[in-house]
N, C-alpha and C positions, 0 to 999 in steps of 0.2 A: 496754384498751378498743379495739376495733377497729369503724371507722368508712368508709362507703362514700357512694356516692350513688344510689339507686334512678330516678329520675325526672328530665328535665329540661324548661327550656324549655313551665313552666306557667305559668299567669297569673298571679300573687298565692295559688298553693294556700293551702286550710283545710280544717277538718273529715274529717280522715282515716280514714276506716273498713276493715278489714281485712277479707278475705271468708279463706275454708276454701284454697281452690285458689292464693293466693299472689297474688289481683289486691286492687286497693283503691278506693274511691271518695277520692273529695277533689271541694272546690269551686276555682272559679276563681275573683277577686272583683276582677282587673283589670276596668278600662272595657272594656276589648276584646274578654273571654270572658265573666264572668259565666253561666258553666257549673257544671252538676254533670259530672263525667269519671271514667271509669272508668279504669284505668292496670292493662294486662296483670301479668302477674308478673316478665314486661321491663323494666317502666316503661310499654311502648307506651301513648300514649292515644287515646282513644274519645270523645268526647264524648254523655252521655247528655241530656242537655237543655240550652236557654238558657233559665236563668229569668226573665234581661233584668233583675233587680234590683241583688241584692246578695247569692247565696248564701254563708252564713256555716258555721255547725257542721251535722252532719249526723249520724242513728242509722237502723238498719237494726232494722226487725223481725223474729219469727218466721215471715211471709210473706214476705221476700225485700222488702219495699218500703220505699224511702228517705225518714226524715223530715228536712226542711229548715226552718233558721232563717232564714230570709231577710229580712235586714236592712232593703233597699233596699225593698221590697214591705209590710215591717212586717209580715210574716206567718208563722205555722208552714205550713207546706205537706207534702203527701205524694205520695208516686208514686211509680209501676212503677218496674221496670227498665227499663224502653222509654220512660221520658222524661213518661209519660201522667200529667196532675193529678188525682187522686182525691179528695182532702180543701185546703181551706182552714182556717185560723181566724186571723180578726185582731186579736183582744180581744174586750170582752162588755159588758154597760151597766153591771157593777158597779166593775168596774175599768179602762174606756176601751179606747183602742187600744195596740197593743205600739206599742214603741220602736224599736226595735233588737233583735232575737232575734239571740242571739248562737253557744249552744251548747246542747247537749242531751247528754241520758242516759236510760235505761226504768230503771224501779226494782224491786224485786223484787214489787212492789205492782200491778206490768205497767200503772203509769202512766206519762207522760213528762215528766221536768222538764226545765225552761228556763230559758235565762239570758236578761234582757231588759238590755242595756246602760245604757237610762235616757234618753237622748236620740237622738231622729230622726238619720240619716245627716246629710242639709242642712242640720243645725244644727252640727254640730264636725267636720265632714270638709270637708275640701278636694282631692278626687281622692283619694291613698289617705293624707293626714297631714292632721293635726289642726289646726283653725284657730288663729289669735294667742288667747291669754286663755281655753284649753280647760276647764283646773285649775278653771278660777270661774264655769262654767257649772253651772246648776241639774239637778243629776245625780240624777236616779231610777230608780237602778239595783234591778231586782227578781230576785226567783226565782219562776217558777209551777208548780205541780200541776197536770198537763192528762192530761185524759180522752180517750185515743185513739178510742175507739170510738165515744165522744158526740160529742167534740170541742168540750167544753166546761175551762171553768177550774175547778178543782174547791179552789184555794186562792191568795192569795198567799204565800206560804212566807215572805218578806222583799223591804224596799223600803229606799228612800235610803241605797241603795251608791255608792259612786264608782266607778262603770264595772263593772259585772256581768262575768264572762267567762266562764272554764275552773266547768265542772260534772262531780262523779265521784261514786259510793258508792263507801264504805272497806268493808275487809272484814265490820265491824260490823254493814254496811246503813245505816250512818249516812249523811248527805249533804253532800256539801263543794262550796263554791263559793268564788268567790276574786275580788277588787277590785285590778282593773290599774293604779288610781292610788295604793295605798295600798302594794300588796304584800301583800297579806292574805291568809291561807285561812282561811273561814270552816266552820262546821260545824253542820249541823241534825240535830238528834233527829226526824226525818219522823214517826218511827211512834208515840211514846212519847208526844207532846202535840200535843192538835188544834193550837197555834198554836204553832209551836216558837220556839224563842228561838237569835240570832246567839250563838257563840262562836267565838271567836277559837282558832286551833290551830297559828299558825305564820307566819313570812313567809318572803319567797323574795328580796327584794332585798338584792344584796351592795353593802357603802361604797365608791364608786369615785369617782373624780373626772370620771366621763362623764357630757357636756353630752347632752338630748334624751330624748326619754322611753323608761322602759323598764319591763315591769311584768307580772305573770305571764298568761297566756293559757290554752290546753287545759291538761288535767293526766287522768292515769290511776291507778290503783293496780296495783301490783304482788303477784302472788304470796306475794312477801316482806314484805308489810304496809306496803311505802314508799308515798307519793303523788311519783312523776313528772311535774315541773310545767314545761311550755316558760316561760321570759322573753323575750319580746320585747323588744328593745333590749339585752340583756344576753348573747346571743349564747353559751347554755347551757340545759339540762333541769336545773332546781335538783332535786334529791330530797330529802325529805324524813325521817325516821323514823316512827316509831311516836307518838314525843310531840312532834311537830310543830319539832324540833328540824335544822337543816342538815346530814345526812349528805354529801355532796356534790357538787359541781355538774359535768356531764357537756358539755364543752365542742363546738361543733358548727361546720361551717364556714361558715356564715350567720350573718347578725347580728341577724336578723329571724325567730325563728321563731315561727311561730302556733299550733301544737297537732302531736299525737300519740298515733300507734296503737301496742298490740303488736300483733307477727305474730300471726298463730295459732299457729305454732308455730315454732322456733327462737330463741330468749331475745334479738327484737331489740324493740327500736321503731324507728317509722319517723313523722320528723318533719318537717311541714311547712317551709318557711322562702319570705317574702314579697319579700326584696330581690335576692336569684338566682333566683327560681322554679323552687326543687327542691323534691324529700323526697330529705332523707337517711336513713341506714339507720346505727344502732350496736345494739353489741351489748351486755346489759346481762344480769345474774344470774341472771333469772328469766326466768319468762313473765307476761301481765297477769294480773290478774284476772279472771275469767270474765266477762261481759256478759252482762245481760238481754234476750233474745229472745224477748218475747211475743208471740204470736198477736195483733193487733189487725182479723181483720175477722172 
């Protein structure tokens, strides 16, 4: 495995998206930037907007425009390339306000799901770590089905997770989401039952005797049928197999990483990490799997 560093001296990056020509978005989610940035195929960055909250996970449509979880704002948001706000949504009367919007994906369904953490920022954050007594806060952790074009909630898919995070479809089309406090990857049947049911398909945390939290974040599918899952706090891309079993674990030079893109093309991913403010770059078997780029205007 061969391992570099594409990017430095970013805020707290997340939400890494991969464009054709070798540049990538990410967010910034220090106090200081709180940007979406565009990062050349140098690394150079750009900054594309301050969305002054808390930009979190981020997906790109078939028109070129970026959707944002934005934690801090409690809100899904969209816009140009130019930084411009086009769409809000903050929740709905049937189901309240978001929490925490955390990560996203389009599904082949040319919907977008979302990962909703379960509690507000200024309830268990303290700058960028977790308040005393976080474990035993009242965690309603969700997944939604949203209607880009409406910009409406068209389900809740599942509630009372312990920390929602990392969202992917597997090659199947099935749906997988994962619980940072458990170590869990979860799996929905989206298409098969109007109200699909949580199944368990795997964890990602290894026995160590390290103090402090750690717990899976982004994750992707691979070409090869694996799920590529960052661990935060555990300072590795755990993979997965096919039956949700430890193939495994892709060691990184961060201790903090928060999610990850493939390239387009050349068999890398390229992963965020929060405590040195890079993306690293390794090289890994495949290429991802394809992404959903619907058309949404």
């Amino acid at each position: 495995m061969t391992s570099g560093i594409f990017a430095t001296d970013i805020g707290a990056p997340e939400g890494p998206v991969t464009l054709p020509d070798g540049s990538m978005y990410v967010t910034e989610m220090s106090n200081a930037t709180l940007n979406v940035t565009k990062l050349s195929p140098r690394g150079e960055r750009h900054v594309v907007t301050k969305t002054g909250g808390r930009p979190n996970g981020l997906a790109i449509d078939g028109d070129g425009l970026i959707w944002i979880a934005e934690a801090g704002h409690r809100a899904l948001i969209c816009i140009d390339p130019d930084g411009r706000e086009l769409k809000r949504l903050e929740g709905d009367d049937n189901h309240g306000r978001f929490y925490f919007p955390n990560d996203l994906v389009f599904g082949p369904d040319d919907h977008l799901y979302m990962t909703d953490s379960g509690m507000a920022l200024a309830d268990f954050l303290d700058g960028q770590n977790f308040v005393e007594g976080y474990m035993d806060l009242a965690w309603d952790g969700r997944v939604y089905e949203i209607d880009p074009k409406t910009m409406k909630i068209v389900r809740l898919v599942d509630s009372k997770i312990r920390f929602t995070n990392g969202i992917a479809f597997g090659p199947d089309n099935t749906l997988y989401a994962n619980a940072s406090f458990t170590g869990e990857i979860y799996r929905y049947d989206v298409f098969g039952t109007r109200q699909p049911t949580r199944e368990l398909f795997g964890n990602v945390l290894q026995p160590d005797d390290q103090t402090g939290f750690k717990g899976p974040d982004g994750m992707k599918f691979g070409l090869d049928g694996r799920l590529y899952c960052v661990v935060y706090g555990q300072q590795n891309v755990t993979v997965l197999d096919r039956d949700g079993k430890v193939a495994e674990r892709l060691m990184l030079d961060g201790p903090c990483p928060t999610n990850l893109a493939f390239a387009r093309k050349g068999n890398k991913i390229l992963v965020t990490e929060v405590s040195k403010g890079q993306v690293e770059s390794i090289d890994v078997p495949c290429d991802g799997l394809p992404l959903f780029y619907p058309k949404t205007t």
